[in-house]
C-alpha positions as CSV (number, residue, x, y, z in Angstrom):
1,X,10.7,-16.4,-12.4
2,X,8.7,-16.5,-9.1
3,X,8.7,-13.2,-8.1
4,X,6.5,-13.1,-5.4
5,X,8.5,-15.9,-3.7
6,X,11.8,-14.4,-4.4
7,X,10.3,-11.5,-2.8
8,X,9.0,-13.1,0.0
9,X,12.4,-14.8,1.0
10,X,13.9,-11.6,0.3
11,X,12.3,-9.2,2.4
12,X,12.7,-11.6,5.5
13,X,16.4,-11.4,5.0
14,X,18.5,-9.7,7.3
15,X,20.8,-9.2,4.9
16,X,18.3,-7.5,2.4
17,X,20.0,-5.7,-1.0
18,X,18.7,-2.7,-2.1
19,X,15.8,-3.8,-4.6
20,X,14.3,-2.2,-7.7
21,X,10.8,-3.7,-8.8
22,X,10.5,-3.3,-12.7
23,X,7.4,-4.1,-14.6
24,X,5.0,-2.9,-17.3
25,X,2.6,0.2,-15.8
26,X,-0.8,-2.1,-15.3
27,X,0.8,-3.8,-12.9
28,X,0.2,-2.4,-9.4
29,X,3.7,-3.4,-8.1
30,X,3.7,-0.8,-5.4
31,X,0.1,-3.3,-3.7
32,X,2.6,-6.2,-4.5
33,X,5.0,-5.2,-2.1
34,X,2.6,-3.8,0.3
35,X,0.9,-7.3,0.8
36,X,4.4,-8.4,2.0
37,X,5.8,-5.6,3.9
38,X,2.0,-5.4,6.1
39,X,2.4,-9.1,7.3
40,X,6.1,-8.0,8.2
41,X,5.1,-5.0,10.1
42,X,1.4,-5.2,11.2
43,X,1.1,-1.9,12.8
44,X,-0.6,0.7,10.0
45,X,1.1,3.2,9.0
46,X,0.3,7.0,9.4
47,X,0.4,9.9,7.3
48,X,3.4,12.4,7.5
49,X,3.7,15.9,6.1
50,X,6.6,18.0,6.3
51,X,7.3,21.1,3.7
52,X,4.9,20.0,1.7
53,X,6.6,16.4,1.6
54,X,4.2,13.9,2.3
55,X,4.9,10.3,3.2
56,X,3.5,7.2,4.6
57,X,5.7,5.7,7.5
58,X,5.5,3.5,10.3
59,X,8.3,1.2,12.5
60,X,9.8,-0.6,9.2
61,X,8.9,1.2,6.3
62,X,8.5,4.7,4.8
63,X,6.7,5.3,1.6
64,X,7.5,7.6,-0.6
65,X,5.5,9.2,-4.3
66,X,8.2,10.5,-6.4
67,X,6.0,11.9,-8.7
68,X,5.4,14.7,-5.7
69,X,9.3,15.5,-5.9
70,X,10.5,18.0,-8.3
71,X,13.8,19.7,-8.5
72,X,12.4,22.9,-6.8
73,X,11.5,20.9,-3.7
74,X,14.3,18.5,-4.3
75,X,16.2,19.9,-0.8
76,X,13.5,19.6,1.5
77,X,13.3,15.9,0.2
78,X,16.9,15.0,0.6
79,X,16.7,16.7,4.3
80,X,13.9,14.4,5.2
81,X,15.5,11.6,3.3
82,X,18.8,12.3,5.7
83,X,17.1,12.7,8.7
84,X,15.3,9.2,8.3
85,X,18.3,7.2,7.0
86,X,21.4,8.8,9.2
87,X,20.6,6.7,12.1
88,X,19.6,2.5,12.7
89,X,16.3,1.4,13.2
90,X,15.0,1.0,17.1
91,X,12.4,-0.4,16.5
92,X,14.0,-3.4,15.1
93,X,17.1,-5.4,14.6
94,X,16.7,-4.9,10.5
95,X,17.3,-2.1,8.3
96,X,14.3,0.8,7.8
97,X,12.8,0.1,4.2
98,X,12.7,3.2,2.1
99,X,10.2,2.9,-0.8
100,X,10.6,5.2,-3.7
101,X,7.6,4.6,-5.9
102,X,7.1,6.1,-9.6
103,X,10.5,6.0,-10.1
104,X,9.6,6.9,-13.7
105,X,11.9,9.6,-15.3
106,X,13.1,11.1,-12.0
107,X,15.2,13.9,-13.5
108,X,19.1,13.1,-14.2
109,X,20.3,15.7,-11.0
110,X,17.8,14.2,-8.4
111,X,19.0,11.0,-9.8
112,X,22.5,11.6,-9.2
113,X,21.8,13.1,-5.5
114,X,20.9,9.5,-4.8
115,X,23.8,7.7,-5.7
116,X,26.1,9.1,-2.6
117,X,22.8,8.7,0.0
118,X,22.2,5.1,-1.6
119,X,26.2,4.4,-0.5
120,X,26.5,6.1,2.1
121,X,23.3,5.0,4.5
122,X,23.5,1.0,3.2
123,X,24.0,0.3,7.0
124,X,20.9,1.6,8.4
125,X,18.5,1.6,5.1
126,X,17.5,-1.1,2.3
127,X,16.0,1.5,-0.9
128,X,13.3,-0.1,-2.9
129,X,12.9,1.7,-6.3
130,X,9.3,1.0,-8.1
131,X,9.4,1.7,-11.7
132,X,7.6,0.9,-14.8
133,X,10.2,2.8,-16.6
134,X,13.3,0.8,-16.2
135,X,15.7,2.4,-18.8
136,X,14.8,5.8,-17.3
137,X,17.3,4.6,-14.3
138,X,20.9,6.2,-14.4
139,X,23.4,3.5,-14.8
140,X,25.4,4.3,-11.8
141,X,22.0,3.8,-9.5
142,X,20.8,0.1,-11.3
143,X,24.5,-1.2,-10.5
144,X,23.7,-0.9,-6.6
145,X,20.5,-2.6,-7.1
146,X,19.3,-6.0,-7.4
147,X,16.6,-6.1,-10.1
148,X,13.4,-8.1,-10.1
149,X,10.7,-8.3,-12.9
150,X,7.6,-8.4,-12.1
151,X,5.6,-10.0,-14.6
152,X,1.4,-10.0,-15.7
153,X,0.2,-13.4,-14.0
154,X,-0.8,-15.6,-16.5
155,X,-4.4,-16.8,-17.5
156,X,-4.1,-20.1,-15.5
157,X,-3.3,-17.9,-12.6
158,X,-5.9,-15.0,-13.5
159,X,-8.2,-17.8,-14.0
160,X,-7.4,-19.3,-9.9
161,X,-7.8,-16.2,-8.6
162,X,-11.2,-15.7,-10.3
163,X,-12.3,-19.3,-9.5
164,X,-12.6,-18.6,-5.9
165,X,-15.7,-16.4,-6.6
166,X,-17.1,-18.6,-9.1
167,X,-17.6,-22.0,-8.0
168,X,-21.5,-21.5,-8.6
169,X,-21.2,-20.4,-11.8
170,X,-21.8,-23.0,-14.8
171,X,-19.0,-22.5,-17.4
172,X,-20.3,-20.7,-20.1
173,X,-21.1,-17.6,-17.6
174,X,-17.1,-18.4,-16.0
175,X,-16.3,-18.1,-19.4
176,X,-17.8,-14.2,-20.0
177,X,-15.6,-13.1,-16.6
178,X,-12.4,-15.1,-17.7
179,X,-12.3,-13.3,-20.6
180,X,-12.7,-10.0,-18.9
181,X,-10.2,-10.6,-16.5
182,X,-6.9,-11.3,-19.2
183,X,-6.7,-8.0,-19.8
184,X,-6.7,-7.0,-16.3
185,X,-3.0,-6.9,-14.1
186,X,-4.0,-5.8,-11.1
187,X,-5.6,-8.6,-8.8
188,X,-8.0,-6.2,-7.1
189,X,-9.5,-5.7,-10.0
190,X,-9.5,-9.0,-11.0
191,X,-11.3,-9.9,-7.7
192,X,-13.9,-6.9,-8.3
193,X,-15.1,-8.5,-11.8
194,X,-15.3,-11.7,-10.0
195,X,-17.0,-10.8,-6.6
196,X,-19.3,-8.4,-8.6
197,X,-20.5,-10.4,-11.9
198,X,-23.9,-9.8,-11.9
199,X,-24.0,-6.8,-14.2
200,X,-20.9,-8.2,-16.4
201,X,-23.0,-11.4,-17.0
202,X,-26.1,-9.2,-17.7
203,X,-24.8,-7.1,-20.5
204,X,-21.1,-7.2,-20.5
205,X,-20.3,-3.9,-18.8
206,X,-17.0,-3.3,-17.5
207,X,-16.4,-1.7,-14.1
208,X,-16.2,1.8,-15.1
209,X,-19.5,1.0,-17.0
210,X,-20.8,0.2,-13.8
211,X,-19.9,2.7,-11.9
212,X,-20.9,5.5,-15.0
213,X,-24.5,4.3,-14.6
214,X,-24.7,4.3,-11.3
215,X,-23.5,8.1,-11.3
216,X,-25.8,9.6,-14.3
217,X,-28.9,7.4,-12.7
218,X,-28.3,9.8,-9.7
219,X,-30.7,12.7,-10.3
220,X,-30.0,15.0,-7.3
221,X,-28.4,14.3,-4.2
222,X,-29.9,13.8,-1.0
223,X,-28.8,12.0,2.2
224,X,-29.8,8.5,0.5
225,X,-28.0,9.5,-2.5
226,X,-25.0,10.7,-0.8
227,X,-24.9,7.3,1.6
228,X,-24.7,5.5,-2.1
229,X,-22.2,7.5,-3.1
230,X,-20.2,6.9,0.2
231,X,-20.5,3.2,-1.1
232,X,-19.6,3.0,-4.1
233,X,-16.0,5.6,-3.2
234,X,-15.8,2.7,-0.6
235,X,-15.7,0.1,-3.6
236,X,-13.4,1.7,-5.9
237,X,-10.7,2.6,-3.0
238,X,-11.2,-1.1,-1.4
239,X,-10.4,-2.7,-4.9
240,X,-7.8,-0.3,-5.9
241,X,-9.9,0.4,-9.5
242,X,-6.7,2.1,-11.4
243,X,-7.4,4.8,-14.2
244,X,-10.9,5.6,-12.7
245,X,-10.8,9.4,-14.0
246,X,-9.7,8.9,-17.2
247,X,-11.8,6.1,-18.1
248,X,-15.2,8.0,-16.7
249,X,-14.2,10.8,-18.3
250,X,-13.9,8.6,-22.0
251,X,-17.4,7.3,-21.4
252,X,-19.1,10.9,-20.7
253,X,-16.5,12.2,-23.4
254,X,-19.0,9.6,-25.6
255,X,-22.1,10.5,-24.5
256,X,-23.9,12.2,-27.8
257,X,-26.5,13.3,-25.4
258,X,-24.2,16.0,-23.6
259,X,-23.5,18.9,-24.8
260,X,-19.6,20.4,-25.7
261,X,-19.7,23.0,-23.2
262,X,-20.6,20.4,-20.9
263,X,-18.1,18.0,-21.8
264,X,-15.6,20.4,-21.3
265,X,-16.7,21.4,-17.8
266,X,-16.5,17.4,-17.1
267,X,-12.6,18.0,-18.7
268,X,-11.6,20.5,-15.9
269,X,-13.5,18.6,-13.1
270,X,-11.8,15.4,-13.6
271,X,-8.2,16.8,-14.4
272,X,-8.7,19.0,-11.1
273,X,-9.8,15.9,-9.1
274,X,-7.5,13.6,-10.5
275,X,-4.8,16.1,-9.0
276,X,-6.5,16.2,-5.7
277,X,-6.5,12.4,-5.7
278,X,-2.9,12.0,-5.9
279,X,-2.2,14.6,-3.4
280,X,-4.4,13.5,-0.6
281,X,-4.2,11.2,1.7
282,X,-7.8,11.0,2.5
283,X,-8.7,9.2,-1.2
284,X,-12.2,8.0,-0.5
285,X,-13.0,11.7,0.5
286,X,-11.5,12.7,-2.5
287,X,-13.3,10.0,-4.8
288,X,-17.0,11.0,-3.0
289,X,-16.3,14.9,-4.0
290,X,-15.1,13.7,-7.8
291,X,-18.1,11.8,-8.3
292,X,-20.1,14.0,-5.8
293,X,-19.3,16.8,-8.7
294,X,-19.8,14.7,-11.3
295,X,-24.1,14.3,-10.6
296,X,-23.7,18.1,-10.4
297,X,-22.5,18.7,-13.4
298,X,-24.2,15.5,-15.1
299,X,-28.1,17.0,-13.9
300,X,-27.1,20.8,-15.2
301,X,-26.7,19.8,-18.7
C-alpha cells in the first residue's frame, strides 16, 4: 500500500475520517504526517502551555505528546481537549486536526474518556492517533478509526533517496552508504548519511560515532568551542537523529578508558537530559546543554 499517497488524498478531503497511523517504532510517522499537514497549512505553529499541558498548534492543527498525559493530569487535558474541539474551525472551511502522538499504552481509563469526545466532536474535529503500539488501542476506539500502515521504505526506495547525494560517487563507495542506510527508517537520517559521507567512507563510523568524537576531541570549552557545539545541536535537530542519548551514552558506556564512577555520572546526565529533551520545546537548547555537559564531565575524568 501507498501510504503516503493515500495520505495525501486523504488529508485534502473535506470529508476526512478520523485516522490512526500504525507502524513499527523506527519509523518517524509523526515527521510523515508533518510533511503533509505543513504544505496544507503553511503558517508555523507556536508553542502552547496551559497547566502544565504543552502543545503545538496553529490554524489547522494541534499537536499533542501523550507520553506528557498521565491519569493525574488527565482533567486538565480533557478541559483543554474540550475547549479546542466544542466549536468549528474559523479559520477554515475543514475540520481542526487533533494529533495524538505516542499513542502507545495510553492507560485503559484515559482511553475510555476518548471514546464519548471522539463521538461527540466528529463535526468540528478529525483525531489522528500515532502509535507504534497498535494492539495497545481499546477496541471500542480502533472501530471509529480508519487504519493506515505505515511501512519501512524499501531498499530501492532507500537507495533513491540516497542517490540524490551521491551522483559523484563511483559505486563501490555508494555501495559502503547503501548499506548503512537499510537499517535506517527515518529519511532524515537517511539523508544525513548521505549528505555527510565523508567520515562513513573513511572508516565506517556511524552518526553517533561522529558526533562521539567530535564531543570527547573537545578539551574545554571556549567561545570557538561553544559556536561548534551550536553546530553540531543544529545538525542533530535539522535531521531529526532519533535515539541520540541512548546511543552516546552506549559508546561512553564502552569506553575502557573511563572510569565507573565516571560512567555513572554520564548515566544520570543523559537520563536527566533525555527528560529535559522531551519536555522542552526549545530542543536545540536542550541538545547544546546535553552535550555542553557531556565535555564537562568527559575532561574531569
Amino acid at each position: 500500500m501507498n501510504y503516503k499517497l493515500i495520505l495525501n488524498k486523504l488529508l485534502a478531503y473535506n470529508n476526512l475520517p478520523n485516522l490512526i497511523l500504525s507502524g513499527v517504532d523506527t519509523i518517524d510517522k509523526l515527521s510523515i504526517l508533518m510533511d503533509i499537514l505543513i504544505k496544507k497549512d503553511e503558517s508555523p505553529p507556536i508553542s502552547l502551555e496551559k497547566h502544565d499541558i504543552k502543545w503545538k498548534s496553529n490554524k489547522t492543527y494541534k499537536i499533542f505528546d501523550m507520553n506528557n498525559v498521565k491519569n493525574k493530569n488527565s482533567k486538565m487535558f480533557f478541559d483543554i481537549i474540550n475547549e479546542i474541539t466544542i466549536s468549528k474551525n474559523y479559520y477554515t472551511n475543514t475540520n481542526r486536526i487533533v494529533v495524538l502522538n505516542n499513542f502507545n499504552n495510553i492507560h485503559v481509563n484515559i482511553q475510555n474518556k476518548f471514546r464519548v469526545i471522539f463521538e461527540k466532536y466528529r463535526a468540528t474535529t478529525v483525531f489522528i492517533l500515532i502509535t507504534s503500539r497498535f494492539n495497545s488501542i481499546i477496541g471500542p476506539l480502533i472501530s471509529r478509526f480508519l487504519l493506515i500502515r505505515i511501512n519501512d521504505d524499501s531498499r530501492k526506495g532507500k537507495r533513491s533517496i540516497s542517490r540524490v547525494y551521491l551522483n559523484d560517487l563511483p559505486y563501490e563507495n555508494k555501495s559502503v552508504i547503501y548499506d548503512k542506510i537499510y537499517k535506517l527508517s527515518n529519511i532524515n537520517e537517511i539523508i544525513y548519511y548521505s549528505q555527510f559521507y565523508n567520515g562513513i567512507l573513511m572508516n565506517h563510523q556511524s552518526i553517533y560515532d561522529t558526533i562521539y568524537r567530535s564531543i570527547t576531541l573537545i578539551e574545554c570549552i571556549t567561545k570557538e568551542t561553544l559556536l561548534q557545539i551550536k553546530q553540531l545541536s543544529y545538525k542533530i535537530e535539522k535531521y531529526n537523529i532519533k535515539n541520540i542519548h541512548r546511543e552516546l551514552l552506549l559508546l561512553f558506556l564502552n569506553d575502557l578508558t573511563l572510569s565507573f564512577s565516571v560512567q555513572l555520572r554520564i548515566c544520570k546526565l543523559v537520563a536527566e537530559c533525555e527528560y529535559n529533551y522531551h519536555s522542552s520545546f526549545n530542543t536545540i537548547l536542550s541538545i547544546e546543554n546535553f552535550i555542553v555537559s557531556l565535555v564537562t564531565v568527559f575532561n574531569e575524568r
